[in-house]
FIDREN-504854 format. One record per residue (C-alpha): residue in one letter; x, y, z. Coordinates in steps of 0.001 Angstrom, whole numbers, padded with zeros to 6 digits, always signed. Layout:
% FIDREN-504854
AXYZ...
END
This chain:
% FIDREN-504854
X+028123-054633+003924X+027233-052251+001332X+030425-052210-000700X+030270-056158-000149X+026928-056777-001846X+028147-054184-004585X+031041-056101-005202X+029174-059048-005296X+026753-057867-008006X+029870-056932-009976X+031385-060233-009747X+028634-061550-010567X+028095-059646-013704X+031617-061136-014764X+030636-064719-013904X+027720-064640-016237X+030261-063263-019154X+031949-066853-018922X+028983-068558-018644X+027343-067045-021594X+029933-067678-023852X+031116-071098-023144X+026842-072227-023115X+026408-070616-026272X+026252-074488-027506X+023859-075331-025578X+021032-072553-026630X+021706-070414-023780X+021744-067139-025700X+018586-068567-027733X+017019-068636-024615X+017791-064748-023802X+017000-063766-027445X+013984-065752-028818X+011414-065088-026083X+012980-061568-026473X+012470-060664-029822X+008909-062315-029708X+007976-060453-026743X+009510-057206-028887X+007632-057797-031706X+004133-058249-029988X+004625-055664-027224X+006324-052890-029380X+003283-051320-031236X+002146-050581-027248X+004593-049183-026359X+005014-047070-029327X+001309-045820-028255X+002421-045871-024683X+004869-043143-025285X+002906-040823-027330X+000295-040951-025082X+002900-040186-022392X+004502-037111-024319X+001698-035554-026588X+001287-031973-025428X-001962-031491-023607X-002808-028259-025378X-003398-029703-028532X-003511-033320-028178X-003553-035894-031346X-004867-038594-029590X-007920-039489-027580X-007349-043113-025964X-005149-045937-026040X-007340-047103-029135X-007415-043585-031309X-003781-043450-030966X-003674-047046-032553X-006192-046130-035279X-004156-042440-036214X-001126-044092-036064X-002097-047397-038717X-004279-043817-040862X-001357-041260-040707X+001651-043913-040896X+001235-047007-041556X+001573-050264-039333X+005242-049367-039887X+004446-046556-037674X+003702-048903-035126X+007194-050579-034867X+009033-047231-035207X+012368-047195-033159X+011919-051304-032729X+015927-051445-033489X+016676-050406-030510X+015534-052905-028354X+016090-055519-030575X+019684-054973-030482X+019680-054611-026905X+017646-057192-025663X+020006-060112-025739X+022550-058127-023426X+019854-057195-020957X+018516-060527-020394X+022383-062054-020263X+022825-059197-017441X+019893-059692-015372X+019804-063542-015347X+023518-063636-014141X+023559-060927-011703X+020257-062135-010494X+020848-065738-010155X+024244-065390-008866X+023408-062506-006313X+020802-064899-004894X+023730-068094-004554X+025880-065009-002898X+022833-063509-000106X+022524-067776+000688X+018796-067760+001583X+015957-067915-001095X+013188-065712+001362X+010684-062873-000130X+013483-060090+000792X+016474-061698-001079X+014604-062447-003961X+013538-058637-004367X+017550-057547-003614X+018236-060091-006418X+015589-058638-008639X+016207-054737-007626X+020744-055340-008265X+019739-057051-011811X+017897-054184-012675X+020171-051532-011669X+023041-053015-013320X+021302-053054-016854X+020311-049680-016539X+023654-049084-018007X+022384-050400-021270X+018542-049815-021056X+018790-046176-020449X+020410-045585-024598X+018218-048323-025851X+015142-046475-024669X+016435-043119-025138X+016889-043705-029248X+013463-046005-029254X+012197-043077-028071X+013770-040484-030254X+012637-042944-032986X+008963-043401-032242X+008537-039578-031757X+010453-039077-034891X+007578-038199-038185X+004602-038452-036061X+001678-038239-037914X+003181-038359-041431X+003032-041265-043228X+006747-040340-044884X+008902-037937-042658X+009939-035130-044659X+012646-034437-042539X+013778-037102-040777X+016770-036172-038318X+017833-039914-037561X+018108-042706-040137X+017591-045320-037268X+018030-046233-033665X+022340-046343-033574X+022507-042828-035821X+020564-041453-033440X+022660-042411-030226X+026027-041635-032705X+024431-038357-033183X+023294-037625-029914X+026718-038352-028580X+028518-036298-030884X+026132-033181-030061X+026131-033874-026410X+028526-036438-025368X+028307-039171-022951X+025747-037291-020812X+023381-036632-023723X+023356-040148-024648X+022857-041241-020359X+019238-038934-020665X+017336-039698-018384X+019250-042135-016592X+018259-041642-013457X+014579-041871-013514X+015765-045327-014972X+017535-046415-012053X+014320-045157-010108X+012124-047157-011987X+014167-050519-013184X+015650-051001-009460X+012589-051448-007332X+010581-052527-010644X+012939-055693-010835X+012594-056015-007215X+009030-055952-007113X+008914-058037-010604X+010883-060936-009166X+009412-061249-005498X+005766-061003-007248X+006766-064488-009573X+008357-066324-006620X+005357-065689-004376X+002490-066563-007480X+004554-069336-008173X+005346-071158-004544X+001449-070115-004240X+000212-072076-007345X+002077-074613-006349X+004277-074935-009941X+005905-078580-009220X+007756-080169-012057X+005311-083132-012194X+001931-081019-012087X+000109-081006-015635X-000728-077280-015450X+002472-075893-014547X+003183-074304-017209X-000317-072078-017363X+000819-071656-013815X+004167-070490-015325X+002272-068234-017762X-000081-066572-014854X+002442-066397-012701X+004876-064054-015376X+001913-062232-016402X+000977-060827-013410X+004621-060137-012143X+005134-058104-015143X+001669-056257-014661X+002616-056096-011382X+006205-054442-011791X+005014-052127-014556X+002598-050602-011743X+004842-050117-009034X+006641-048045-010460X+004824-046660-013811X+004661-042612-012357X+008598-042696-012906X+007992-044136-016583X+006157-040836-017516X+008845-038615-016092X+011647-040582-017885X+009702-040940-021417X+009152-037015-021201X+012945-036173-020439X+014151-038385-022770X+011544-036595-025493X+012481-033569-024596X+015067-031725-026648X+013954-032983-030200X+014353-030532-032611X+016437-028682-030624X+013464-026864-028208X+014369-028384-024381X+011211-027931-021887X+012221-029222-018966X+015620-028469-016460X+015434-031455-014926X+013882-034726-013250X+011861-032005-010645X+011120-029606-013057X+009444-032263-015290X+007119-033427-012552X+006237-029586-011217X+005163-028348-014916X+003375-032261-015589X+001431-031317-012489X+000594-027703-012995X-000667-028768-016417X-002531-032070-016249X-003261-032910-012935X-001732-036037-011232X-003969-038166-013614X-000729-037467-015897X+001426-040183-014098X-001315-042991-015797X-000675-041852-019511X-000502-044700-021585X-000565-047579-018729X-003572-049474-020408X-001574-050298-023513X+001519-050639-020553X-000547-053064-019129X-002324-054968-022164X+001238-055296-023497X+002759-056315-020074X+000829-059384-019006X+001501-061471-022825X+005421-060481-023256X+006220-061178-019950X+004467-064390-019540X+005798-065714-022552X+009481-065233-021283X+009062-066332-017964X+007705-069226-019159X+010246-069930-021736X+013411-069705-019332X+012150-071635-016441X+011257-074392-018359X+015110-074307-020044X+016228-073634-016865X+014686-076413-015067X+015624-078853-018448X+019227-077763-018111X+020055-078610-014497X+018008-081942-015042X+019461-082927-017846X+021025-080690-020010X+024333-080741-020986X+026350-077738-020390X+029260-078560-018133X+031169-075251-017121X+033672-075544-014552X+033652-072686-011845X+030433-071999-012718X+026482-072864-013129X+022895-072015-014680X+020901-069532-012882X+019240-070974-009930X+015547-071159-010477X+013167-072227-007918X+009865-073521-008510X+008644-075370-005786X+010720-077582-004580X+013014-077058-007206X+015440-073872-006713X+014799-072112-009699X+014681-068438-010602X+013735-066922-014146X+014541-063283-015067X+012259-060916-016430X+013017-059235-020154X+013518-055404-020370X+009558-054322-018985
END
């Protein structure tokens, strides 16, 4: 059963290839890429603070709060500072979003039954699959937004931007360097999806979104919101771990051996209050990004199979279910 459902998510995967390219007429890829980028553009200046927050050292800390770290960031750098290492997951984003809306939607036409359990398998195989390209994206974002911190021009900056730093990475430590911290991604991404998914099928068959109710789509907006908040919690501990290990090595001085190693010496020195560094920005950023885009493809989704136009033989949209409609929106990179 296991190898089945693996080969199913592959399969998948490959179905969603076709069907990206041969809807790209229709503003399929729009729809992956423009609630994206906006959601980028908003969120990244908290997550920049989320992961400085995450991996300042605690003997001599720059920043007090969620809200110092904004204000030394805007004084020592800029608002440029802000959007450091925002490359990254702008050139990602697009392929993440194809990923997990095909190997969600078509893993939940493959397990048959839309129930609470399928929908988190769905979720939890979407988000393992795109670990393959979230774990470089966020490993040069965060090379990038560590890179010149607190000067407002680096005077030694060791990567021009977000793809010299993976070239560079690979060519000093090959494909393994450039995988860092890829499994405390899988940790984290698998039963975040999971949990991210189930959460916006529950709010939304408990709001009761219906095509024909006037407040659907603030329904639509709640409901993503809090799936997003709610994902980002479940599994934000495993964040910390993987923003430190993927910190760790720049300039050359490595602290940490490994995934257990990280966690022992974060304990020993800051107490278990160190696994909610940098969640309030986490969360203030969560709730706006991920409504927006959960929004934004269940209403395409729900025009396309109405009416829209894109007729693809041996394939179809996503399913998405909003009561009593089968419909099923995917999250963007949390």
């Amino acid at each position: 059963m296991a190898l089945d459902f693996a080969a199913g998510c592959v399969g998948a995967l490959w179905e969603f290839c076709k069907l990206f390219c041969q809807c790209s007429r229709t503003g399929l890829p729009k729809v992956c890429w423009i609630p994206g980028a906006a959601g980028v553009l908003v969120g990244h200046p908290f997550d920049t603070v989320k992961v400085r927050l995450q991996v300042q050292n605690v003997n001599k800390p720059m920043y007090r709060g969620t809200f110092h770290c904004f204000q030394s960031i805007i004084r020592q750098e800029s608002m440029l500072g802000l959007y450091k290492g925002i490359g990254s997951p702008m050139m990602g984003l697009t392929f993440i979003n194809a990923i997990v809306f095909g190997v969600q939607g078509n893993t939940m036409r493959m397990l048959g039954r839309d129930t609470p359990l399928n929908q988190f398998l769905a979720g939890a195989s979407a988000g393992a699959i795109q670990c393959v390209i979230c774990c470089p994206m966020e490993l040069a974002k965060t090379r990038m937004q560590m890179q010149g911190t607190g000067e407002k021009k680096s005077k030694r900056k060791m990567y021009k931007n977000s793809l010299d730093c993976l070239v560079r990475i690979y060519n000093k430590e090959g494909i393994r360097g450039i995988n860092r911290g890829m499994v405390t991604t899988l940790v984290r991404e698998t039963p975040g999806f999971g949990v991210y998914f189930l959460a916006y099928d529950v709010l939304t068959r408990s709001l009761g979104c219906e095509p024909e109710d006037p407040y659907m789509i603030p329904k639509l907006l709640f409901a993503g919101g809090m799936s997003g908040i709610a994902s980002w919690l479940s599994t934000y501990p495993v964040d910390v771990i993987k923003s430190r290990l993927q910190a760790d090595g720049v300039g050359g001085v490595y602290q940490y051996n490994g995934i257990m190693d990280c966690v022992r010496q974060s304990i020993q020195k800051e107490g278990w209050r160190v696994f909610t560094r940098g969640l309030t920005s986490t969360l203030l950023r969560a709730f706006p990004v991920n409504a927006t885009t959960f929004a934004t493809v269940t209403l395409f989704l729900m025009y396309m199979r109405e009416g829209g136009e894109c007729s693809i033989p041996d394939s179809e949209p996503p399913s998405v279910q909003l009561q009593p409609l089968q419909t099923q929106t995917q999250p963007t990179s949390m």
